[in-house]
C-alpha positions in Angstrom: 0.8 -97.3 15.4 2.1 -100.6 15.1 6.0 -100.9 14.6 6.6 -104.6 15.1 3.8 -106.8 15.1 2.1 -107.0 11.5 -1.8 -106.2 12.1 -2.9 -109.0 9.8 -1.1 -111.5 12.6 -3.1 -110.0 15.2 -6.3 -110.5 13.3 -5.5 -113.9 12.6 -4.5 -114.8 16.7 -8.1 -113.0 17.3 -10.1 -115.4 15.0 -8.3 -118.2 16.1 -8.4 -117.5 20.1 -12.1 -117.4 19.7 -12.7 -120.3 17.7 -10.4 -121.6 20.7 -12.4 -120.0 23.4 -16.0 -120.9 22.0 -14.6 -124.4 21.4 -13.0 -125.0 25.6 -14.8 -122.3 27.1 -15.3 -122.7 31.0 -18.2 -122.5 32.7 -18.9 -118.1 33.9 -18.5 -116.8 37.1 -20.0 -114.0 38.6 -17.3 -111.1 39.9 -18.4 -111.5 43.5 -18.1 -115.6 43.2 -15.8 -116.6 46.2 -14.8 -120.3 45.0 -12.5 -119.5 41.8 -10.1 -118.2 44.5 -7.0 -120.5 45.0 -7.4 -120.4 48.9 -10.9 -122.3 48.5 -9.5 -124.5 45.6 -10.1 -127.9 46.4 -7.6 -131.3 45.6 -10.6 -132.6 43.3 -11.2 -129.3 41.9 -7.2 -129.0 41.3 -7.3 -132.3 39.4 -9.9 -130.9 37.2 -8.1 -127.5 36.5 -4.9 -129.8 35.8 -6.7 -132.4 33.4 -8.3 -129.0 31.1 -4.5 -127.6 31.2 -3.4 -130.5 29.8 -6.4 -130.7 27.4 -5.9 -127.2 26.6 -2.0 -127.6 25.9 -3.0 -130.6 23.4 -5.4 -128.6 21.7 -4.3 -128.0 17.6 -6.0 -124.1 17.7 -4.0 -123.5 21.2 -0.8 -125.1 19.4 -1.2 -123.2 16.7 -2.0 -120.0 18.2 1.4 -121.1 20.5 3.6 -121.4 17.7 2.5 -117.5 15.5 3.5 -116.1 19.1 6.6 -118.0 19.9 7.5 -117.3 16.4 7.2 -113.2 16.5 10.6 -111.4 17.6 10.7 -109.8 20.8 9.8 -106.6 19.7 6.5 -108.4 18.3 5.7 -110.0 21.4 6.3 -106.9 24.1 4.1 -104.7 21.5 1.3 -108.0 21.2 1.5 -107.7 24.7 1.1 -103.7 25.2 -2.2 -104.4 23.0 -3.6 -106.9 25.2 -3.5 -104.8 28.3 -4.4 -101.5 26.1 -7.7 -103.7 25.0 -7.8 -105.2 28.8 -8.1 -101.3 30.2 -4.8 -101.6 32.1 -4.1 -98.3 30.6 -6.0 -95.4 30.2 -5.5 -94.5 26.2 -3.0 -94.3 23.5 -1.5 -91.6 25.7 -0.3 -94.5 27.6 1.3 -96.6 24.7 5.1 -96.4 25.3 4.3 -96.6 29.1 2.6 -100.0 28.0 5.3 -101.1 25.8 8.0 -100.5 28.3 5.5 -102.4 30.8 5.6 -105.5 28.4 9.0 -105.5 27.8 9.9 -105.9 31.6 7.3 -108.9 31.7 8.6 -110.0 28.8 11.9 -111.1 30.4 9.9 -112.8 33.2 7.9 -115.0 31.8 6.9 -116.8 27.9 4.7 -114.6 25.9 2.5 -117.1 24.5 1.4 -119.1 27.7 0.8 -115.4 28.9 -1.0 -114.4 26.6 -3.2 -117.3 25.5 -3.9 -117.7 29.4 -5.9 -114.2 29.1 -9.0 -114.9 29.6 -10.7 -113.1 27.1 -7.7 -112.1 24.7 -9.6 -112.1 21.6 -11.8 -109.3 22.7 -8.8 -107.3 24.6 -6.6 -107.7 21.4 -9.7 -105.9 19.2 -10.3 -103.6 21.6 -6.4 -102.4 22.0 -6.6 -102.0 18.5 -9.4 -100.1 18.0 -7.6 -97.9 20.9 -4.7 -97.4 18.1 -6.9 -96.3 15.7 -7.3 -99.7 13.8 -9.3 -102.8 13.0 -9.4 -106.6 11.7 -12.6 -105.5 9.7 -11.5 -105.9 6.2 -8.6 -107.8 6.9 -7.9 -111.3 5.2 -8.0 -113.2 8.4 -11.6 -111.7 8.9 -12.6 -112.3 5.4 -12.8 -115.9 6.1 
């Protein structure tokens, strides 16, 4: 089901945005936890968001991971993109595939793919799940044989 991005690519962004995730992972809120909401954002608490940007930005996995996505053609990156939300539950099924792709290809005009993407929280997980939605998997793939 995919046309343009090559699945062994995806595998390799999904071992690599965990090891990044595990490695700067933020502390967990709860859904119903009030103060992650900018309104209730503090300056000191801004500073802090701003310094782990920064930190994030400098990171080699985060660089890296930057650099496979800003490197896939535009076709690549509105169809990495369609996966994420696929995975994410934005849409319903496979049913809903070109609808995503379209989707992603209007966003894609906005805004850079990468710093979207590797802003996901969780885009490891949404990029396996999308696709397992298509019908496929990293499992035996040689990004996850490593």
């Amino acid at each position: 089901m995919l046309q343009n991005v090559d699945l062994e690519t995806v595998c390799w962004l999904v071992v690599k945005i965990r090891e990044f995730e595990v490695e700067d992972a933020l502390p967990e809120t709860g859904e119903d936890d009030d103060t992650v909401s900018p309104d209730t954002v503090s300056p000191d608490e801004m500073d802090i968001e701003t310094g782990y940007l920064q930190r994030v930005r400098e990171d080699p996995l985060y660089t890296d991971c930057k650099r496979v996505i800003d490197d896939l053609n535009e076709d690549a990156q509105i169809e990495l993109t369609a996966l994420a939300w696929l995975g994410r539950g934005d849409y319903d099924s496979i049913t809903e595939w070109g609808e995503a792709k379209r989707r992603a290809g209007e966003r894609h005009i906005e805004a850079t793919t990468a710093d979207y993407l590797l802003g996901m929280p969780l885009l490891a997980d949404h990029l396996e799940a999308g696709l397992e939605e298509i019908g496929l998997t990293c499992e035996g793939t040689e990004a996850f044989s490593v």
